[in-house]
LOKOLLO-882619 format. One record per residue (C-alpha): residue number from 1; z, x, y. Coordinates in steps of 0.5 Angstrom, whole numbers, plus 2048, in hexadecimal, padded with zeros to 3 digits. Layout:
<recs>
<nr:NUM	w:Z	u:X	v:Y>
...
</recs>
This chain:
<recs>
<nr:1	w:8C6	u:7DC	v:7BA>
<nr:2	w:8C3	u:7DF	v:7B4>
<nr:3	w:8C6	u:7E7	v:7B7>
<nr:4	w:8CD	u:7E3	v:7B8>
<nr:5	w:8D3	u:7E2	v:7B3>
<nr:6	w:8D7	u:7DC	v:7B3>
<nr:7	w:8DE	u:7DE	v:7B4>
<nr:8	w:8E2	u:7D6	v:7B4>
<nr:9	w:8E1	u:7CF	v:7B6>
<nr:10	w:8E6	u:7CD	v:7BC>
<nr:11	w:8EA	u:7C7	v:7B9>
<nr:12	w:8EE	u:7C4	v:7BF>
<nr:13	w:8F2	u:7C7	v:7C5>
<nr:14	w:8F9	u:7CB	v:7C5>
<nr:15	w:8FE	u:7C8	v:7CA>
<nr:16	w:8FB	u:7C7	v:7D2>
<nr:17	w:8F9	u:7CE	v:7D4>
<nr:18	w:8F2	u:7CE	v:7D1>
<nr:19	w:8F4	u:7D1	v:7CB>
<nr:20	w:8F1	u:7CF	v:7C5>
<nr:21	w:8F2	u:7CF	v:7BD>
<nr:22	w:8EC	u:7D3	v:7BA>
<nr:23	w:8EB	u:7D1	v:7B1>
<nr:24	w:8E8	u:7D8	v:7B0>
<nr:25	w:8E2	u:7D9	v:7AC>
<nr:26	w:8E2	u:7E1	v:7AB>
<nr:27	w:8E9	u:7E5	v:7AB>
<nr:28	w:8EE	u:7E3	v:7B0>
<nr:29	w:8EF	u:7EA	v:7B2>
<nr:30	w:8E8	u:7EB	v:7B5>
<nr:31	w:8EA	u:7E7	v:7BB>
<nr:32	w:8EF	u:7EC	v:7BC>
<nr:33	w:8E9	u:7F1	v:7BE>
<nr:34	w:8E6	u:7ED	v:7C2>
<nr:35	w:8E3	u:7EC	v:7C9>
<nr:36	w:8E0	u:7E6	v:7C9>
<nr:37	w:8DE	u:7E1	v:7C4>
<nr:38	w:8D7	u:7DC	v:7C7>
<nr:39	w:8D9	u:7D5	v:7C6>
<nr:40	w:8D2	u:7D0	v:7C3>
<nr:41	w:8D3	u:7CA	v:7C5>
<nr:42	w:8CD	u:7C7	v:7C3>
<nr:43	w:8C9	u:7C7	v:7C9>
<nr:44	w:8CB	u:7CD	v:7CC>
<nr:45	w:8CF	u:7D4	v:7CA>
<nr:46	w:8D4	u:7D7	v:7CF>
<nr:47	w:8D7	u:7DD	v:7CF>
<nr:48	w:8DF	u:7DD	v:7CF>
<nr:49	w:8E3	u:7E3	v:7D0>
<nr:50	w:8EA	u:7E3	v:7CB>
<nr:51	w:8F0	u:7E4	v:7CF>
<nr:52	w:8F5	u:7E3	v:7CA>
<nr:53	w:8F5	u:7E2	v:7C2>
<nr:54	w:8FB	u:7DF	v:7BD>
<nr:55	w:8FC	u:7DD	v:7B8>
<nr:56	w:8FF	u:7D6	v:7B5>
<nr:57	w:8FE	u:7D6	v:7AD>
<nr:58	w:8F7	u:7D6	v:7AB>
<nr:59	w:8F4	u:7D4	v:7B1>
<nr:60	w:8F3	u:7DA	v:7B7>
<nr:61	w:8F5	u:7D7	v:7BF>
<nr:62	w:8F1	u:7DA	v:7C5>
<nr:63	w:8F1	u:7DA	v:7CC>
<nr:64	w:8EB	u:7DC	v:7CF>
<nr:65	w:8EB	u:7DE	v:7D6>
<nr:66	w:8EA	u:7D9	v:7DC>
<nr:67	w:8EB	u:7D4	v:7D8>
<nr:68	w:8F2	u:7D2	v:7DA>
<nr:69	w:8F3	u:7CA	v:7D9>
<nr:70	w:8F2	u:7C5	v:7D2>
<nr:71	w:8EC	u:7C2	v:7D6>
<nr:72	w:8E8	u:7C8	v:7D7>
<nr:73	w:8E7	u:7C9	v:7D0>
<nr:74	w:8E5	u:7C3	v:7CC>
<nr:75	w:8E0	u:7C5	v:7C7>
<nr:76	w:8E3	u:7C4	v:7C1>
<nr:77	w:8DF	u:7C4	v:7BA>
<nr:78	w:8DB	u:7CA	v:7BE>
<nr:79	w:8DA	u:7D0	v:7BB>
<nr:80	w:8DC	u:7D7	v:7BD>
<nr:81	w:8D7	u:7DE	v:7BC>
<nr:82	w:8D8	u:7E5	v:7BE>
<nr:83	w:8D2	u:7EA	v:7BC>
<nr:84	w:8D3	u:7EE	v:7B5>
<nr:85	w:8D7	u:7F4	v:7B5>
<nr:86	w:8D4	u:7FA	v:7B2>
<nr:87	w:8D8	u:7F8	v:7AB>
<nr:88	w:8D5	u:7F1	v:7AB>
<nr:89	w:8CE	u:7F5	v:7AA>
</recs>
């Protein structure tokens, strides 16, 4: 995980269509430049492509392609990385 950043911490899900509340841990307005954020559970790392980015006070909610139902995506607490952008280098 050393070539990756950590961009926020999922912390509980939004409404009942998969989406989910992200806290952000670098600038909310990354996401919006995003394709897809890789979700480390701890034992595995899936790649999630972004569909939809909101806004809701200091938290980012996302809405990740595929994932269409609040039981699809239960990892709450996980942490989300991208790769650095050339400016993080």
């Amino acid at each position: 995980m050393e070539d990756l950043l950590k961009v926020g911490v999922l912390t509980t899900t939004h409404g009942i269509r998969g989406e989910v509340k992200v806290y952000p841990t670098t600038d909310a307005d990354r996401f919006l430049d995003l394709e897809y954020v890789l979700l480390d559970t701890g034992r595995e790392k899936r790649k999630l492509e972004i569909e939809n980015v909101k806004y809701f006070k200091n938290l980012v909610i996302l809405k990740f392609r595929g994932i269409d139902n609040i039981n699809d995506i239960v990892a709450i607490g996980c942490l989300l990385y991208t790769s650095p952008s050339p400016r993080d280098l």
